[in-house]
N, C-alpha and C positions, 0 to 999 in steps of 0.2 A: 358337735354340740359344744356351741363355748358359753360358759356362765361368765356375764359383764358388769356383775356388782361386786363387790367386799362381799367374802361370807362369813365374815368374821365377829359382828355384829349379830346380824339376823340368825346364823347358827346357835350363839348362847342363848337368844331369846327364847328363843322356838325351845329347845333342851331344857332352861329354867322351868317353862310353862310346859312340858309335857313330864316334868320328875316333880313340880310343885318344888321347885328348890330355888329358891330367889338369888341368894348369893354363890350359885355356881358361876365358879371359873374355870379358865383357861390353864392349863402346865404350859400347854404348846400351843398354837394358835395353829389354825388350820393351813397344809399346803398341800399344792396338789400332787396325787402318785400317776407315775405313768399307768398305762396299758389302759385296753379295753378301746373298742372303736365305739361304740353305743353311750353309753354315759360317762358323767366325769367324776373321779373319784378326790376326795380330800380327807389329809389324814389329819388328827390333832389328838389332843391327850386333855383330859380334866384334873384340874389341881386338889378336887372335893368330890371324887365321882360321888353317886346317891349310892345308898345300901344294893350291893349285889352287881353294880357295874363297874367292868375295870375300868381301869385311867383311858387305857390305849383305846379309841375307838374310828372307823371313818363313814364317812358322809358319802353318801353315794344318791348322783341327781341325776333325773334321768327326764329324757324329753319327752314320751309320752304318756301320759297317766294310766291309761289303762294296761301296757303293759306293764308299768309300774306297782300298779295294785297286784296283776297276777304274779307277779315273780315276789311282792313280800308276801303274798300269801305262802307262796309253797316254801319259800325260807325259812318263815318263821315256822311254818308248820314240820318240814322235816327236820329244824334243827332242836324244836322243843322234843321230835319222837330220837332224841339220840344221833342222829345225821353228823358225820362232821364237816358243818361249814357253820361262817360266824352268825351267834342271836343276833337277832333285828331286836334292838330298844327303843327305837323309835320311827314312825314313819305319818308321810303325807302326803298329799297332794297340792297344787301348785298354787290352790289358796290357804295354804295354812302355813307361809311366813318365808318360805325362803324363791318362792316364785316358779319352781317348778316341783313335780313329785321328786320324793327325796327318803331315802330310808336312813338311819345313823345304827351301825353295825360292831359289830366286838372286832378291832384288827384283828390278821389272822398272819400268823406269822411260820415263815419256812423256806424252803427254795423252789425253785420253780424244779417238773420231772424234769425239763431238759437240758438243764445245768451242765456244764460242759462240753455245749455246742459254740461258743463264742471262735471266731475263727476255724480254724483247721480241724477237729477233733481228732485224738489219737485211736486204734484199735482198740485201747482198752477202752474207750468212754464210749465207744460204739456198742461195743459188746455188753458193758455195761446199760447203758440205756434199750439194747434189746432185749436182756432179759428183766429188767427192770419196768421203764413205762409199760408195757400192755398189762402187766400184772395189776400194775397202779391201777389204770384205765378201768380195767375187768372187776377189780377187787371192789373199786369204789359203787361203781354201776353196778353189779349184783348185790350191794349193800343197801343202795337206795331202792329195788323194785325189788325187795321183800316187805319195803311198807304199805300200810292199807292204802291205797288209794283212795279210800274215804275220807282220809285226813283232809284231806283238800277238797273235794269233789264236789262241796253244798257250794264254798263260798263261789271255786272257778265260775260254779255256773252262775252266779249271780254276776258275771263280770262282762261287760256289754265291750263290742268293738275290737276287741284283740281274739285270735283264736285259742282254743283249751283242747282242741283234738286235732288229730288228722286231718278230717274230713273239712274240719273249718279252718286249718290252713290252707288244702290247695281251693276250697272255695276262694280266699281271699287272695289268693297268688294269681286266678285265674283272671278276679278282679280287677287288679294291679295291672296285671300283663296287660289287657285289653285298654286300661287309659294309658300305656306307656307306647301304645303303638305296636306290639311284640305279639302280632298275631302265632308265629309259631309257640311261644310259650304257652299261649292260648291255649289251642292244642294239646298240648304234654298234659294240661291241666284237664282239660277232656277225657285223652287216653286216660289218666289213672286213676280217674274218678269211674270210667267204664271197665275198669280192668284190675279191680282193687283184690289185694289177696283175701284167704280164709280168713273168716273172723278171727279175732285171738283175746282172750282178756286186757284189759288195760292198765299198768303199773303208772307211779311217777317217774317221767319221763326227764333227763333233764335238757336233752335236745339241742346240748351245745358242746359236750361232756368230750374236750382235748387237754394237752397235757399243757397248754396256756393257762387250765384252768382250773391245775392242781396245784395246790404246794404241800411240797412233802417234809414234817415237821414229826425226824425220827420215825417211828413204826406209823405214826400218824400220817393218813394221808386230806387234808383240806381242799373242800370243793368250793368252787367260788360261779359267783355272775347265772343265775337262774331265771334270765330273761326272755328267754327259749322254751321254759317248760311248757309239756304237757302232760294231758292224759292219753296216753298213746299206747299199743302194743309194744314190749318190750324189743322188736325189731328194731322200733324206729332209731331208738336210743343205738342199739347196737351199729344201724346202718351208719348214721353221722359219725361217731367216731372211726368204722371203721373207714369209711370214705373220705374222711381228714387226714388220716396216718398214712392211708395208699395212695392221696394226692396232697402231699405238701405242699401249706401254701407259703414254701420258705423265698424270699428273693436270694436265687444264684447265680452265678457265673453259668451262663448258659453248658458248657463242658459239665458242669459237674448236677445238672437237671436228672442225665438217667441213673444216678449214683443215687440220688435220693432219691429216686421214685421206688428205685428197686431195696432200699435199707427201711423206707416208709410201708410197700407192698408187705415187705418181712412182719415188720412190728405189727399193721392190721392182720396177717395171719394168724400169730401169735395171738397179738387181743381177740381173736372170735374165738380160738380155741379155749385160751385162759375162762374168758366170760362162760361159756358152756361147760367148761371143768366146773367152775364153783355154784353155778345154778341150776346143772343137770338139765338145762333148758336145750331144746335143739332149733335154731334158727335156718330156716331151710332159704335155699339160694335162693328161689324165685323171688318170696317174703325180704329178704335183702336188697336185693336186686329193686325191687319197687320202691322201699324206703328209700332208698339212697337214689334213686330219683324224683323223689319229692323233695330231699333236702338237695340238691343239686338245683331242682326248679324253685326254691325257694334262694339258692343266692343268685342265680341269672336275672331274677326280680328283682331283686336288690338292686344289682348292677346297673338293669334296666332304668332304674328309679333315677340314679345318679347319671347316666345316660340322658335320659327324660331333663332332669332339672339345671343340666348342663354343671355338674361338679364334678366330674367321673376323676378330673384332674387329681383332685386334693384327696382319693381314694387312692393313690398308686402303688402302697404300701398293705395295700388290703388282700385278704389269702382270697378274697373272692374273684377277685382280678389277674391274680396269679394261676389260680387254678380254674379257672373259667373256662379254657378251650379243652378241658379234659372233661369236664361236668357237663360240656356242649355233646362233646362225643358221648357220651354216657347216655344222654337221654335220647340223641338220635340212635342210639344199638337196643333200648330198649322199646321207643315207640317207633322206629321204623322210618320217620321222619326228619328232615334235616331242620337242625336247631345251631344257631350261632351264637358264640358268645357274648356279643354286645349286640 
């Protein structure tokens, strides 16, 4: 997603008219922050924030609305019950001035958990990050599904076209597959719609929850990008991260692939044990096992997509691509079926 106007203009208008503040200005003019493959982020500061907003804040646009609606919903909603990730001050959709949906947020400042991967790492930053991130991971994710799920749960359903549970993701991935050509995804979508585990209560979900997507700010730990949320059994949450951690989707030197599979394997061990330490919760393998081939058939969709609309190129840096012939295995050992990457 590339935004191809000035947002430098239309950002103050749109902020004047939603604070009623005419002569707001700029400190910083808006620029853009890396990361994130989904929407584009812009940071800037205000010279005169209004009563109760810091100077620091960014702009976060996103291409499609209705996920857009869902993710400020649960942001603003987890971070007014205490949550820590940045207030939402303002948000829209793609006709209310800056031409696509668009939330403006409190920066959130800190380091990323895996700080100290740059190059080679030493023993100690290893050790260090293994007894570190899963705590991270665990701590933050047991924090968030002790809130009510009520917080959210009037407006999600009111929110047409994006899924809000399980069951309306792999409808929708079944969807997808089927116009993409990808009759085996089909399938997988089939099997776990016919093979779904024991019910379980449903927490806030945040269904993206890696250490790309923490920054850690002293005892503080910041969660960020709730573009993914659901209303889910608190499996599902656990199976995504921990199927992120035990398939990195880092670009390596081929030689050094089974080194991190087997340091990543560790940390997801770690994270399910931590997460179950702090929530006395027991997630049982099967209930894993299934989550984490739903989110595995949810980025083969993806992929699919980009396969489909002939861009797979300018994805090559994406962990879905990376980790793609692992997430293939994964769903042919669970559904019995052979499933390919692309």
């Amino acid at each position: 997603m590339t935004v191809t106007t000035d947002l430098t203009g239309p950002l103050i208008d749109v902020l004047r008219s939603a604070t009623s503040t005419p002569d707001l200005q700029y400190q910083d003019r808006p620029v853009p922050l890396q990361g994130g493959f989904w929407a584009e982020l812009f940071s800037f500061s205000l010279a005169n924030p209004p009563a109760g907003w810091p100077a620091e804040l960014v702009a976060r646009l996103m291409p499609d609305p209705g996920t857009a609606r869902k993710e400020t919903i649960v942001q603003t909603a987890v971070a007014a019950a205490g949550f820590p990730t940045p207030f939402v001050r303002a948000s829209g959709g793609p006709d209310d001035g800056l031409g696509l949906a668009f939330m403006v947020m409190d920066r959130a400042f800190g380091r990323s958990a895996l700080s100290g991967l740059d190059g080679m790492p030493t023993p100690a930053t290893l050790r260090r990050l293994l007894r570190q991130v899963p705590e991270q991971l665990a701590g933050s994710m047991a924090r968030l599904h002790v809130l009510d799920p009520d917080l959210v749960r009037g407006e999600l359903e009111q929110v047409r076209g994006v899924p809000v549970s399980v069951a309306g993701l792999v409808s929708m991935l079944a969807q997808f597959a089927a116009e993409f050509g990808r009759a085996d995804l089909v399938g997988v979508a089939r099997w776990l719609t016919d093979h779904p585990p024991a019910p379980a209560p449903d927490v806030i979900c945040h269904g993206d929850l890696h250490p790309f997507n923490l920054l850690a700010d002293g005892d503080r730990v910041i969660v960020l990008d709730w573009s993914t949320a659901l209303l889910a059994p608190r499996a599902h949450d656990v199976a995504f991260t921990s199927l992120l951690l035990s398939e990195p989707g880092l670009r390596v030197p081929g030689w050094q692939r089974p080194l991190v599979r087997v340091f990543g394997k560790a940390l997801a061990r770690r994270f399910v044990r931590s997460y179950q330490r702090q929530t006395t919760a027991t997630v049982e393998r099967g209930e894993l096992g299934w989550h984490q081939a739903v989110v595995c058939l949810r980025a083969l969709v993806e992929v699919a997509s980009w396969v489909h609309q002939g861009v797979v190129g300018a994805h090559t840096a994406h962990p879905w691509l990376i980790s793609g012939p692992a997430f293939a295995r994964h769903l042919t050992t669970v559904t019995g079926a052979p499933v390919r990457a692309r």
